[in-house]
Backbone bond lengths (Angstrom), bond angles and torsions (degrees), N, CA, C in turn:
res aa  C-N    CA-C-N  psi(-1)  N-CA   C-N-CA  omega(-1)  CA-C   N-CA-C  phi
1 X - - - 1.451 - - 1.525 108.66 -
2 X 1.400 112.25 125.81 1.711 105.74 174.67 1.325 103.58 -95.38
3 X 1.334 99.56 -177.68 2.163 97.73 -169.07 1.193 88.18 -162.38
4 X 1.006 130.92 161.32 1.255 147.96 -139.64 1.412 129.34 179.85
5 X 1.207 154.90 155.05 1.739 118.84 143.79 1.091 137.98 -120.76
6 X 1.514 143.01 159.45 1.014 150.74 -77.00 1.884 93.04 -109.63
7 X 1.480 124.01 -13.99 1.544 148.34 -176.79 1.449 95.82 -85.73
8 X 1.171 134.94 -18.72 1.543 139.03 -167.39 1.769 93.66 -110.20
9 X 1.066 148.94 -0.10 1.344 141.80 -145.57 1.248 99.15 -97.99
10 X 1.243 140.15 95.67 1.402 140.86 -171.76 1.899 107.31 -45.66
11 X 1.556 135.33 148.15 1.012 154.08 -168.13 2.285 91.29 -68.36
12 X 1.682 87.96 134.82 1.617 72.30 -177.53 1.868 131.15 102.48
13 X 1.661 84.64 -60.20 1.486 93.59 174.98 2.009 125.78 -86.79
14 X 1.258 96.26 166.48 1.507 94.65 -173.78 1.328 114.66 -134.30
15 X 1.606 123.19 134.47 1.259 139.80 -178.54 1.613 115.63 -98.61
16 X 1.478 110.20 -162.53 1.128 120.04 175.93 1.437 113.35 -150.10
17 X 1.315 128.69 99.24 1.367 128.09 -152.12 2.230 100.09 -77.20
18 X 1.638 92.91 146.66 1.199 100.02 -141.34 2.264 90.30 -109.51
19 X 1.935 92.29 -46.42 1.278 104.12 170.28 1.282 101.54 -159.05
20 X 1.418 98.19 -175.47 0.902 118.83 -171.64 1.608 127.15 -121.93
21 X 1.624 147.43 73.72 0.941 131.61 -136.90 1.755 125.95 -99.97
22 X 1.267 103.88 66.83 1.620 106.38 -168.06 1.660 87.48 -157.36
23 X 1.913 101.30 159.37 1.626 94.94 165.72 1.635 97.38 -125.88
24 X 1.091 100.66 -150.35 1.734 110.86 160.17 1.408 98.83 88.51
25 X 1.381 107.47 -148.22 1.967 119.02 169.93 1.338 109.03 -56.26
26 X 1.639 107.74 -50.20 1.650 113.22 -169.52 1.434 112.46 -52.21
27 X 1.104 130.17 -50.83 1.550 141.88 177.25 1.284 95.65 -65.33
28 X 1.541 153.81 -12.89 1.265 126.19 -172.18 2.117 105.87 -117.85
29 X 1.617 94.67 -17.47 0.982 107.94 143.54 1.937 138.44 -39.84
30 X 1.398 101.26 -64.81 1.159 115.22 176.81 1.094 108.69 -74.27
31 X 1.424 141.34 -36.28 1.546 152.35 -165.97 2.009 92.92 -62.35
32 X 1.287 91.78 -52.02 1.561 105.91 -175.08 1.334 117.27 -69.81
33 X 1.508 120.61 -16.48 1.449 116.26 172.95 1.635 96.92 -88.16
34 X 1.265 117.34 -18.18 1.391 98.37 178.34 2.065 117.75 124.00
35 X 1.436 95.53 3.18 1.434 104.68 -172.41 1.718 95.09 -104.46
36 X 1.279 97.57 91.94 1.516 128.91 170.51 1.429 124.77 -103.24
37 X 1.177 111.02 138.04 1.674 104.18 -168.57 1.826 100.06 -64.44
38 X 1.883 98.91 146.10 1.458 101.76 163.79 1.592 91.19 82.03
39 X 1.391 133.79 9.28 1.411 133.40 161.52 1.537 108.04 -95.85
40 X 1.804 106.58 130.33 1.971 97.91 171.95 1.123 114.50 -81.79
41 X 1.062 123.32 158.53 1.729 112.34 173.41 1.573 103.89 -147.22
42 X 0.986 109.99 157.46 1.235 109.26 -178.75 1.772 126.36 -143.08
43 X 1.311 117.50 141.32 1.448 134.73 -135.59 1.868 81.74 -92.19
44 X 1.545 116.60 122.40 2.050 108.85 -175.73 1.603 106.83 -141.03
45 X 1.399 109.53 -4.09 1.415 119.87 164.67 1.376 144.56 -155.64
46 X 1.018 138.90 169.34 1.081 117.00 173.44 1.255 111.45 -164.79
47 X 1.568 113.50 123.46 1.902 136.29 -171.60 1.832 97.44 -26.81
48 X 1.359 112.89 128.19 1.377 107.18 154.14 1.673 136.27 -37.41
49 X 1.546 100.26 -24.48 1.769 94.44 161.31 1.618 107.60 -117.75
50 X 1.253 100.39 21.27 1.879 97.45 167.22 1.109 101.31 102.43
51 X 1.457 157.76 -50.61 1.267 138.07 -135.56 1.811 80.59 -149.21
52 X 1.822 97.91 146.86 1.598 128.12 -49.55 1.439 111.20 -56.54
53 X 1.621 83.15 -169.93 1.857 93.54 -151.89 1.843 86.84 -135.34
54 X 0.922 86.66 139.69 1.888 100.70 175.77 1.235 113.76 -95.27
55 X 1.266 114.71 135.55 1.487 146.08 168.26 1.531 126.34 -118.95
56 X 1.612 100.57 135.75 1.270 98.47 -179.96 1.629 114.26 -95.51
57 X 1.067 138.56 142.19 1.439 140.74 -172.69 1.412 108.59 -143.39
58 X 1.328 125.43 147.58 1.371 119.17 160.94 1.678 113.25 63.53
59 X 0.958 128.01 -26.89 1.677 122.65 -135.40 1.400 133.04 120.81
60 X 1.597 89.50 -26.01 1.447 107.94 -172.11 1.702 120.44 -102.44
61 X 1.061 118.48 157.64 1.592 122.83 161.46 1.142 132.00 -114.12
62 X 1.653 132.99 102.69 0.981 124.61 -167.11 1.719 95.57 -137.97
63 X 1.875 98.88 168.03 1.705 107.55 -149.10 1.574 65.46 -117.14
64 X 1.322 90.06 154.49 1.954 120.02 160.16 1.572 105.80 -154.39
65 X 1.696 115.94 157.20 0.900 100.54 -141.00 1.571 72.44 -111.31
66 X 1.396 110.00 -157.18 1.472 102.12 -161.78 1.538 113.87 -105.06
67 X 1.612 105.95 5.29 1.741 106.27 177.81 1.358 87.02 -101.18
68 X 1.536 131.40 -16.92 1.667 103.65 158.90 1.112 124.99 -80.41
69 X 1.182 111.64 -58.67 1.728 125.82 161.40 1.975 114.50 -1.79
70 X 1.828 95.92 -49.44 1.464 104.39 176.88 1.817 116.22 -75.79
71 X 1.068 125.24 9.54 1.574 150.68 175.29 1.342 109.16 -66.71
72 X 1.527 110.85 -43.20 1.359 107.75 -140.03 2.080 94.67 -133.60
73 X 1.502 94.85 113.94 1.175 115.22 -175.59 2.005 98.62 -66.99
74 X 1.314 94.56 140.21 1.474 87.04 157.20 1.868 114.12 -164.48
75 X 1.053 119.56 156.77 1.486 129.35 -164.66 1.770 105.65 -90.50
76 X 1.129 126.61 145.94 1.592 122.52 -175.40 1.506 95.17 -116.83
């Protein structure tokens, strides 16, 4: 399995988030948008100057920017 994180996820493609590497608010933050280990998500846009970048999860679409984005381990 390669791993990677989630700022490296090529436009298009889709992973499987593996962890999560932060604690505090930030980690309960993200827990609450829904980036749970063993969730796919997938990389569907990205800001005209790059940062943040949209992901689809769950159903849902949500932007993170790319010093969180680098938080969150995930497998391709």
């Amino acid at each position: 399995m390669s791993t990677t994180t989630l700022n490296k996820l090529p436009l298009n493609s889709c992973g499987k988030i593996v962890a999560i590497n932060c604690t505090g608010p930030m980690n309960r933050r993200l827990l609450d948008l829904g980036l749970i280990p063993n969730t796919p998500i997938q990389s569907i846009f990205k800001s005209p100057f790059g940062d943040p970048t949209a992901y689809k999860i769950r159903g849902s679409t949500i932007a993170l920017r790319e010093e969180d984005a680098k938080l969150i381990v995930i497998s391709k």
